[in-house]
DOKEKOL-213634 format. One record per atom (N, C-alpha, C, CB): residue number from 1; residue in three letters; chain; x, y, z. Coordinates in nm, 4 decimals, padded with zeros to 6 digits. Each point is the difference from the previous one (the first is absolute). Glycine has a CB too. Layout:
N
REC num residuo cadena east north up
REC NUM ALA A X Y Z
...
END
This chain:
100
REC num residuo cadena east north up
REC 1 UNK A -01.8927 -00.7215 04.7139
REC 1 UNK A 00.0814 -00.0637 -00.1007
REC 1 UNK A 00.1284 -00.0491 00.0659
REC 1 UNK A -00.0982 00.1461 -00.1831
REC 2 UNK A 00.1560 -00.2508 00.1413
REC 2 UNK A 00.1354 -00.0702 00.0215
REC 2 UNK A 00.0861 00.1157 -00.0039
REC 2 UNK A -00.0428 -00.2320 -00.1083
REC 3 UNK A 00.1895 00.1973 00.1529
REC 3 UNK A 00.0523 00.0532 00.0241
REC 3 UNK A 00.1007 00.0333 -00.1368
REC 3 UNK A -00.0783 -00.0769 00.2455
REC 4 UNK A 00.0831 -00.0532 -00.3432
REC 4 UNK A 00.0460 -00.0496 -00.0937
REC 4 UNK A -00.1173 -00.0023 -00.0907
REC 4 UNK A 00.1819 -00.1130 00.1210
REC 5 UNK A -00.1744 00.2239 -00.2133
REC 5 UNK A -00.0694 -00.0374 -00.1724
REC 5 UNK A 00.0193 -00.1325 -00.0318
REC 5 UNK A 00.0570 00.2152 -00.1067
REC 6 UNK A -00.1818 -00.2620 00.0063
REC 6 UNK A -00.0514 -00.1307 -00.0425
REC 6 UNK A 00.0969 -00.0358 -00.1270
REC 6 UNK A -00.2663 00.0428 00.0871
REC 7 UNK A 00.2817 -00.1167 -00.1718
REC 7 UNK A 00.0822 00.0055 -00.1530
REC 7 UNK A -00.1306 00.0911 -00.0683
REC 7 UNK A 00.1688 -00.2865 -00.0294
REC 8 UNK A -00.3207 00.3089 00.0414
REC 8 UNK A -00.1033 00.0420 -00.0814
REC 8 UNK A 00.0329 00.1525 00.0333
REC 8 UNK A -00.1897 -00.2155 00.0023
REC 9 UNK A 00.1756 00.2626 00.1164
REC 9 UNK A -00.0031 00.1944 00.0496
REC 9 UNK A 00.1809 00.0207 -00.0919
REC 9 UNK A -00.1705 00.0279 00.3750
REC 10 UNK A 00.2455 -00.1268 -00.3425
REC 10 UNK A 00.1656 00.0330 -00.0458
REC 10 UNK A -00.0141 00.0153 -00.1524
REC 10 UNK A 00.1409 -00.1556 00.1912
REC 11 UNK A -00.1975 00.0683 -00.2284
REC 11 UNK A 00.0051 00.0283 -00.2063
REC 11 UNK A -00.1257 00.0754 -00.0054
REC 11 UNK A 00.1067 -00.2513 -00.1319
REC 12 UNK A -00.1919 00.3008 00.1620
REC 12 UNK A -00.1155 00.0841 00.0101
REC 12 UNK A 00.1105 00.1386 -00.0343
REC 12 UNK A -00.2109 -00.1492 00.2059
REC 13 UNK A 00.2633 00.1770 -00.0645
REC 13 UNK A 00.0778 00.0865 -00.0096
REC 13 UNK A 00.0889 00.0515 -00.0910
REC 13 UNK A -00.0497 -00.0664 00.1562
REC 14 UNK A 00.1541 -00.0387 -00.1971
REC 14 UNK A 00.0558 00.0049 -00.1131
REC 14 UNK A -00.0631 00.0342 -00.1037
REC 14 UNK A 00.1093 -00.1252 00.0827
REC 15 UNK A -00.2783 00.0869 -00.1362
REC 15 UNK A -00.0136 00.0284 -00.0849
REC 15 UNK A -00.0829 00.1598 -00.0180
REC 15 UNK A 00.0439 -00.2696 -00.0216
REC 16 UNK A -00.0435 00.2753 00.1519
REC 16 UNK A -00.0694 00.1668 -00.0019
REC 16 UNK A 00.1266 00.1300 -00.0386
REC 16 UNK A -00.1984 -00.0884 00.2342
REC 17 UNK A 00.3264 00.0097 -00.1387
REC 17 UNK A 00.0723 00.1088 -00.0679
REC 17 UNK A 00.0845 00.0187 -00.1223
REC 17 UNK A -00.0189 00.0149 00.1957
REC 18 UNK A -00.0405 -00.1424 -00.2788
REC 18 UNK A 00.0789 -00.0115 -00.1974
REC 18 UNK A -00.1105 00.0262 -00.0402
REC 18 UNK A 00.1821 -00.1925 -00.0549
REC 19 UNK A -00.3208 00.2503 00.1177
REC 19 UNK A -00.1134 -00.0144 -00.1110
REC 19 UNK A -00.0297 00.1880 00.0026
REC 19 UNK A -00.1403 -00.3189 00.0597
REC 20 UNK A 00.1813 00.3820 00.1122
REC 20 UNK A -00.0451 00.0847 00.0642
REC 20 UNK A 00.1236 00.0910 00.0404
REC 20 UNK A -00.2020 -00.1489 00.0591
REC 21 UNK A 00.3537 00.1842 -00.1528
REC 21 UNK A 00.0812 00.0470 00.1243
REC 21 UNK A -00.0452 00.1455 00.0234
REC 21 UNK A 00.2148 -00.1537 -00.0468
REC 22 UNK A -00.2752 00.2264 -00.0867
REC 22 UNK A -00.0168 00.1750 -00.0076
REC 22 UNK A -00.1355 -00.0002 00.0269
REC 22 UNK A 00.1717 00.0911 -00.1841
REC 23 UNK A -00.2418 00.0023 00.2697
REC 23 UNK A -00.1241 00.0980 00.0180
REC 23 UNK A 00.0351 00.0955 -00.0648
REC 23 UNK A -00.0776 -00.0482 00.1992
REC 24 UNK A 00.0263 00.1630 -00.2672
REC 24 UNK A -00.0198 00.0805 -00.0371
REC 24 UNK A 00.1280 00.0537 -00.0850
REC 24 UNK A -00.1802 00.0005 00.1762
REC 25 UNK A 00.2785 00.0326 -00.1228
REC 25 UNK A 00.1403 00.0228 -00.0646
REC 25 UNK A 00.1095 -00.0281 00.1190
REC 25 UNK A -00.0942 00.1949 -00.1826
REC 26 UNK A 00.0302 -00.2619 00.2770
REC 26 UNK A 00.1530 -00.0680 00.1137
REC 26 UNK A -00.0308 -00.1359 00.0286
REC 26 UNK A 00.0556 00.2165 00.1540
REC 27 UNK A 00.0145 -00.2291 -00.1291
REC 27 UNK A 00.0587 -00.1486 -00.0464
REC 27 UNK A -00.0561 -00.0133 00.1881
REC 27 UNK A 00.2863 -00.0148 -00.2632
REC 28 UNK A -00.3225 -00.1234 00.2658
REC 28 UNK A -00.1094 -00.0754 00.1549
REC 28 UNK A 00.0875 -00.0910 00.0107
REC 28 UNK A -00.2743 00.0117 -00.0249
REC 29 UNK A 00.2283 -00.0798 00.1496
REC 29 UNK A 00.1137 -00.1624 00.0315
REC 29 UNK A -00.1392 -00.0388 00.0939
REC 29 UNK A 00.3608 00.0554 00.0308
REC 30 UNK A -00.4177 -00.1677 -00.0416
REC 30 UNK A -00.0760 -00.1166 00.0800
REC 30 UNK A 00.0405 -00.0770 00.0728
REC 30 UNK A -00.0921 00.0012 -00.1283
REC 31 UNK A 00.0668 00.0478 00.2675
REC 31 UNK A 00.0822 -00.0990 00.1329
REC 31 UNK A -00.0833 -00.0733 00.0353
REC 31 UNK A 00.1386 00.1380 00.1043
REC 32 UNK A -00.1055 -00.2687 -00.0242
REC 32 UNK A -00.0276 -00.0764 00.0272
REC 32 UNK A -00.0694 00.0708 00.1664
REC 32 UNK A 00.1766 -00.1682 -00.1986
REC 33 UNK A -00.1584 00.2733 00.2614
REC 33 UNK A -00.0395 00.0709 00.1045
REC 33 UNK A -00.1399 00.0485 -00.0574
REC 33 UNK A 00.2464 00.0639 00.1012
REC 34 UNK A -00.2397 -00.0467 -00.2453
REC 34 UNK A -00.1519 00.0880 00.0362
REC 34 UNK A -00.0772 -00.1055 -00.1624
REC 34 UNK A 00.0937 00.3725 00.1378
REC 35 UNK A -00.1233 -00.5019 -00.1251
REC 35 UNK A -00.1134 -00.1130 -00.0430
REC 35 UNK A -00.0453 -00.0464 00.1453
REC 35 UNK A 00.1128 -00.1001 -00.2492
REC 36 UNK A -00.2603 00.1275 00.1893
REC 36 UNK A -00.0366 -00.0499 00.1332
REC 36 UNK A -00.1318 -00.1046 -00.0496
REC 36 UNK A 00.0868 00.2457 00.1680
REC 37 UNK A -00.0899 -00.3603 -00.1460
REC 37 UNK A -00.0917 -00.1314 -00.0132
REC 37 UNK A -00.1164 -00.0372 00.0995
REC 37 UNK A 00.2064 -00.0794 -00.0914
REC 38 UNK A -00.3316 00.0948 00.0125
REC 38 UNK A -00.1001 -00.0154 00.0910
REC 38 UNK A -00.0001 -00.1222 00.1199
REC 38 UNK A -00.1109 00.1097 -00.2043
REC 39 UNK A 00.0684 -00.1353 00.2383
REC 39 UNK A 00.0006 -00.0679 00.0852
REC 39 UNK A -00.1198 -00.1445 00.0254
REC 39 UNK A 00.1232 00.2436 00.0571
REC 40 UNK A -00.1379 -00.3035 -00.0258
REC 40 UNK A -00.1250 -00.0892 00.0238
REC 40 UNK A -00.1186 00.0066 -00.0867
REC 40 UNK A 00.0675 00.0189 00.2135
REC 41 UNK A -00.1801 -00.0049 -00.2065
REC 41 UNK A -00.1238 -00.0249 -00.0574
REC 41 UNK A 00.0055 00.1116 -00.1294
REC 41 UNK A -00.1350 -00.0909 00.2466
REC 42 UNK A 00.2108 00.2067 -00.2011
REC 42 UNK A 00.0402 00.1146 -00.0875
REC 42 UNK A 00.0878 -00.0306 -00.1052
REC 42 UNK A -00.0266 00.1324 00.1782
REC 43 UNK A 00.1123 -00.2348 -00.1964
REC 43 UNK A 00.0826 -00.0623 -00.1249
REC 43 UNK A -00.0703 -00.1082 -00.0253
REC 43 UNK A 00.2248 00.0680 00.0457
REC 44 UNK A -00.2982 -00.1459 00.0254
REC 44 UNK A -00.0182 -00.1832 -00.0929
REC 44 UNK A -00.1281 00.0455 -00.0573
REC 44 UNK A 00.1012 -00.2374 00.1771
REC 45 UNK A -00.2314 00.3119 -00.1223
REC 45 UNK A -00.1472 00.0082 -00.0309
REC 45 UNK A -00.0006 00.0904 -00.1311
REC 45 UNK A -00.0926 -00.0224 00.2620
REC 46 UNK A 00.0970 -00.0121 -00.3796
REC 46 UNK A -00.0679 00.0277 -00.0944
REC 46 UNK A -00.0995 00.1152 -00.0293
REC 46 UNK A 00.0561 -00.2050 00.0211
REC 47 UNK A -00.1589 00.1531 00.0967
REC 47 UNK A -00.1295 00.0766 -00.0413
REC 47 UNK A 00.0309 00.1318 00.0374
REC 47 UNK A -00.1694 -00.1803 00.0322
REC 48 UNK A 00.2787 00.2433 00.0422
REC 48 UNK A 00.0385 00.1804 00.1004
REC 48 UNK A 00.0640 00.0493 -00.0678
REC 48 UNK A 00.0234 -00.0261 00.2178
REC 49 UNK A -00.0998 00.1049 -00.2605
REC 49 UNK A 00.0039 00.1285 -00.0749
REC 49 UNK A 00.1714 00.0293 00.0257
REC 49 UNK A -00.2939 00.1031 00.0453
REC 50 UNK A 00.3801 -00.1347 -00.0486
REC 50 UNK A 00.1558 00.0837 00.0714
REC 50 UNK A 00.0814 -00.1017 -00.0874
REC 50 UNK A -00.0367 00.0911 00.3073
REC 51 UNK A 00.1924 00.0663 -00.3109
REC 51 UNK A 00.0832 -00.0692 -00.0170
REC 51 UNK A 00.0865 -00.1014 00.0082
REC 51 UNK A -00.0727 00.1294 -00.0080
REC 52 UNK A 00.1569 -00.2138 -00.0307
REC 52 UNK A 00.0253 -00.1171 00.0499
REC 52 UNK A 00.1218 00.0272 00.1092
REC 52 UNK A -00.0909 -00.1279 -00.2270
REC 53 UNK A 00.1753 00.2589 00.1460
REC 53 UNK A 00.1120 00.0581 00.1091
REC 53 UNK A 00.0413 00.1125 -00.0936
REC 53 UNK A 00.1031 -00.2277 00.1467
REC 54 UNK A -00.0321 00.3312 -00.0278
REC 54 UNK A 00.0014 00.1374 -00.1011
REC 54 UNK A 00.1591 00.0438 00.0035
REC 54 UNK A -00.2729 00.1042 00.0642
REC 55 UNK A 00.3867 00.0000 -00.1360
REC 55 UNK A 00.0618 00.0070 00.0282
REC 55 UNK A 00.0585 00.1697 -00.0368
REC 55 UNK A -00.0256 -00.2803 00.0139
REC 56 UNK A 00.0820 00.3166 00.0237
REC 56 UNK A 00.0632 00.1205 -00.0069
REC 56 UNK A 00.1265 00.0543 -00.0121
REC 56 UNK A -00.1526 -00.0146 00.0835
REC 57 UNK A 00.2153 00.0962 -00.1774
REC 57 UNK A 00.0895 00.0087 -00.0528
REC 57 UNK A 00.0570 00.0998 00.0692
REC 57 UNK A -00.0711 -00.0953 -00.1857
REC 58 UNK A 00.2232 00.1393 00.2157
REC 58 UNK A 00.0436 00.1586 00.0158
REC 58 UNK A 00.1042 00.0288 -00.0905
REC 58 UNK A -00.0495 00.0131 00.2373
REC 59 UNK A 00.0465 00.1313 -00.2414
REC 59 UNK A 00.0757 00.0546 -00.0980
REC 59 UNK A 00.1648 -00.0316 00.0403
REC 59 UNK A -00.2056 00.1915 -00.0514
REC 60 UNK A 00.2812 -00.2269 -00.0358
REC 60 UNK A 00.1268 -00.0073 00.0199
REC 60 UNK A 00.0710 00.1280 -00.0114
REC 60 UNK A -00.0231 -00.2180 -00.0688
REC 61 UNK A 00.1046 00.2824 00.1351
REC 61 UNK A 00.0663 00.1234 -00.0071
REC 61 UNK A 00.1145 -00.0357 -00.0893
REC 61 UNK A -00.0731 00.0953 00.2296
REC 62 UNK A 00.1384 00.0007 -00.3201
REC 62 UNK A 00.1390 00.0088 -00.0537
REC 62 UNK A 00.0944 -00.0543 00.1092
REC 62 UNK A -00.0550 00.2067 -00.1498
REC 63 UNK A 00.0566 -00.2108 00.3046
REC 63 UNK A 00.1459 -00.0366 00.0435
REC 63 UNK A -00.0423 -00.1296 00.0561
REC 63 UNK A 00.1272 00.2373 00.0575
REC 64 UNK A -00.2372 -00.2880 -00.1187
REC 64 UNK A -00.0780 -00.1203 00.0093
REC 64 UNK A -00.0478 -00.0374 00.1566
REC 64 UNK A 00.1371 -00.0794 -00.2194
REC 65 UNK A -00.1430 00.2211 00.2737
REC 65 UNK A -00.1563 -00.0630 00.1225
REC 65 UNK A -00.1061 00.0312 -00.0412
REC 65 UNK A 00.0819 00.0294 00.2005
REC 66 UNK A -00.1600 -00.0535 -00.0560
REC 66 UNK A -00.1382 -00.0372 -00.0925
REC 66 UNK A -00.1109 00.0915 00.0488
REC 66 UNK A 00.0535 -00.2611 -00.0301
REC 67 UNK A -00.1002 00.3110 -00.0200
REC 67 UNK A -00.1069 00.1111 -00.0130
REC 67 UNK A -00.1241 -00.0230 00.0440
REC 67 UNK A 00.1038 00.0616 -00.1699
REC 68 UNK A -00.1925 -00.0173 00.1664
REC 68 UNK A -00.1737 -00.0414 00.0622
REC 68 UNK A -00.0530 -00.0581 -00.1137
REC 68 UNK A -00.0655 00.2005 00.1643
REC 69 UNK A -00.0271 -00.2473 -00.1179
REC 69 UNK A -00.1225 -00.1081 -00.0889
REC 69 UNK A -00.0375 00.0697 -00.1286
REC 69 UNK A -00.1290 -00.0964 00.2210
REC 70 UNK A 00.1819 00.0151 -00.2913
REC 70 UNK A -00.0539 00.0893 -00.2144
REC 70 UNK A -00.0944 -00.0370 -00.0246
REC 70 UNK A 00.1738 -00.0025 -00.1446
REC 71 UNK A -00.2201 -00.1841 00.1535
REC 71 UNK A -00.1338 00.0111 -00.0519
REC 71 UNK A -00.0572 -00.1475 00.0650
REC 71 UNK A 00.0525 00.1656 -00.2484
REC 72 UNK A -00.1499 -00.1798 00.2953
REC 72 UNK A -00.0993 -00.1940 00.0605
REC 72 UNK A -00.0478 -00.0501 -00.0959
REC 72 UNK A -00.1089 00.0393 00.2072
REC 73 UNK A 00.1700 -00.1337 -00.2089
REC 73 UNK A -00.0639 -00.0970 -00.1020
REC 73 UNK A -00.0868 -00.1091 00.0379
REC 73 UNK A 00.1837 00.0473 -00.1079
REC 74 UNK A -00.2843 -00.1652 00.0860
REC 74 UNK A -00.0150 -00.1040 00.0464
REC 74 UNK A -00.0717 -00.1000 -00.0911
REC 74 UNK A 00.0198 00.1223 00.2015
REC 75 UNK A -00.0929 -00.1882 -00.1601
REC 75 UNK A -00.0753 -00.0987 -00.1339
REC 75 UNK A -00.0862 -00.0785 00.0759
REC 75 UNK A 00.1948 -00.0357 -00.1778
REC 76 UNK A -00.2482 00.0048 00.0810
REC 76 UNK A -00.1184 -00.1379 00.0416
REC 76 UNK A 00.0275 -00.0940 00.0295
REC 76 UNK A -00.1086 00.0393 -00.1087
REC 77 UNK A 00.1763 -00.0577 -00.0324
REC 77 UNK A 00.0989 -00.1407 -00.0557
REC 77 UNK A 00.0857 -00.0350 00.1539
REC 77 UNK A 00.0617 00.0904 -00.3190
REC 78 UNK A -00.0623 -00.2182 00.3520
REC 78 UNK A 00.1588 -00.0631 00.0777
REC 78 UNK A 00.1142 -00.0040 -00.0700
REC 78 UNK A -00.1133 -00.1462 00.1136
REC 79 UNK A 00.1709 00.1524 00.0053
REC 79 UNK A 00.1742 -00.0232 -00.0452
REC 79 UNK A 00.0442 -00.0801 -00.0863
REC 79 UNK A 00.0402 00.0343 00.1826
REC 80 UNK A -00.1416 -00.1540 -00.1486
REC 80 UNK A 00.0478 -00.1013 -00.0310
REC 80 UNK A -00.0707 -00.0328 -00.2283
REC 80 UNK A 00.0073 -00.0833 00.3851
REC 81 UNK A -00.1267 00.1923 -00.3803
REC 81 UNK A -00.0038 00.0279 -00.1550
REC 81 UNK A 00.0625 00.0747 -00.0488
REC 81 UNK A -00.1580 -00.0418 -00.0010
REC 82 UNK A 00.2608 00.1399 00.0598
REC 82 UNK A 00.0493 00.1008 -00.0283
REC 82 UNK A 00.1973 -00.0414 -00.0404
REC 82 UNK A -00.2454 00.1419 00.1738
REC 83 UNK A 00.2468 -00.2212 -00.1137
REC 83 UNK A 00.1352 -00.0324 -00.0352
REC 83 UNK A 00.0269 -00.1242 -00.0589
REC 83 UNK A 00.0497 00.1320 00.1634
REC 84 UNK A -00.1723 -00.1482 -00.2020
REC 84 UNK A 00.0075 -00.1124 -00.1442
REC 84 UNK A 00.0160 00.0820 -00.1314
REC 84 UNK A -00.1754 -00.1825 00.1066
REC 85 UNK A 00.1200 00.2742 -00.0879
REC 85 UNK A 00.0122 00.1202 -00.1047
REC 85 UNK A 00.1307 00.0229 -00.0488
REC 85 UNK A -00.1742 00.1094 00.1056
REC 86 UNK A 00.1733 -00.0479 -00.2848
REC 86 UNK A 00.1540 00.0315 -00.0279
REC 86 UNK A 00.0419 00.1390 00.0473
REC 86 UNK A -00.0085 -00.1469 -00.2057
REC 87 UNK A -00.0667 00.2161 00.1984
REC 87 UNK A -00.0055 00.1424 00.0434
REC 87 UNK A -00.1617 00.0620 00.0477
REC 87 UNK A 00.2220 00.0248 -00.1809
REC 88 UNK A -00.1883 00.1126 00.2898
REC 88 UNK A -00.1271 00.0200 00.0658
REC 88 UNK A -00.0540 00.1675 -00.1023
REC 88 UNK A 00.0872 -00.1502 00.3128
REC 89 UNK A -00.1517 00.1531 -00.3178
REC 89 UNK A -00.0657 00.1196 -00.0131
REC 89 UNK A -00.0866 00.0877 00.1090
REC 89 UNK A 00.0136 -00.1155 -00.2021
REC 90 UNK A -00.0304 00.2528 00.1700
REC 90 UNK A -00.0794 00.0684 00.1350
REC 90 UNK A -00.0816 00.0596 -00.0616
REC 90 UNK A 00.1521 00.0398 00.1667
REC 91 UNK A -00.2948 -00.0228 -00.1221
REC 91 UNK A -00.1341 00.0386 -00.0444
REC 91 UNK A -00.0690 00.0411 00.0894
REC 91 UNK A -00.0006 -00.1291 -00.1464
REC 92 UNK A 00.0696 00.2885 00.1435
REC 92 UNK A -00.0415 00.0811 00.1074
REC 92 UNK A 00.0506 -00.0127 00.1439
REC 92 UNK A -00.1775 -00.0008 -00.1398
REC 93 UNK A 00.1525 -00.0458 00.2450
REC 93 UNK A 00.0813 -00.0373 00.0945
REC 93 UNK A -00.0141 -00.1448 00.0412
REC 93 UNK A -00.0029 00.2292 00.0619
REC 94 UNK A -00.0031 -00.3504 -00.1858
REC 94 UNK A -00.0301 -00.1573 00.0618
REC 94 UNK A 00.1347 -00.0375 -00.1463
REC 94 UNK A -00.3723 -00.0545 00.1305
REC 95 UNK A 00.4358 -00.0301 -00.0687
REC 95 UNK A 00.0631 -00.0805 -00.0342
REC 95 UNK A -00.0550 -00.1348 -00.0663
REC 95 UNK A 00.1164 00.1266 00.1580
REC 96 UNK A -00.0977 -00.1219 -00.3201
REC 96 UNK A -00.0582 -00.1178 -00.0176
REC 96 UNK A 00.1184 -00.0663 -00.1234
REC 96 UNK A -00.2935 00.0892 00.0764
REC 97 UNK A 00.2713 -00.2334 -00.0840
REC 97 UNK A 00.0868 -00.0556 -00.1318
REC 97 UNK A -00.0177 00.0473 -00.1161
REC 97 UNK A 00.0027 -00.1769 00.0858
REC 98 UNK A 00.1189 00.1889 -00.1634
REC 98 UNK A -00.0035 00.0692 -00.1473
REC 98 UNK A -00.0661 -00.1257 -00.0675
REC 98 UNK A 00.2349 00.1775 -00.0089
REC 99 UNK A -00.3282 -00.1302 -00.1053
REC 99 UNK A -00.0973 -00.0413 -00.0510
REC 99 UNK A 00.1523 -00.0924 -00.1056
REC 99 UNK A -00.2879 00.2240 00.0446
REC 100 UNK A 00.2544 -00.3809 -00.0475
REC 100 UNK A 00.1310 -00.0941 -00.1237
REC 100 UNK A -00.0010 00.0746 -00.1416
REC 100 UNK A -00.0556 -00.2772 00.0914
END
């Protein structure tokens, strides 16, 4: 991946952490360090069974560092259906658009 997030992984992001900030009863933060985007035949081909890109959250501490991995998320869906969306929903561990 670039070195520099896309405008799609950047509002992706954004929208994981207004849709996603609490796991369980602590509050998570979604970095741009841990989305990670398939790559080649693994993002454009349709027909493979896999996610399109997955991402992972860590727990935010009270003096606001950051803790180990809370929970992976990922999806089928692209970025690029996903942030046409008004808001995301999670169904089980895949990220998909809230139903209009």
């Amino acid at each position: 991946m670039s070195k520099s997030l896309g405008y799609k992984a950047s509002k992706l992001l954004k929208m994981l952490n207004a849709s996603f900030p609490v796991f369980g009863q602590s509050k998570v933060v979604w970095r741009a360090e841990d989305l990670h985007i398939a790559q080649g035949a693994w993002r454009t081909n349709q027909n493979l069974d896999v996610w399109r890109w997955n991402a992972y959250s860590r727990f935010l501490r009270d003096d606001g560092s950051l803790g180990g991995v809370a929970h992976s998320v990922g999806s089928y869906a692209t970025m690029t259906e996903l942030v046409k969306a008004k808001s995301l929903v999670l169904l089980g561990d895949e990220v998909d658009s809230a139903a209009a």
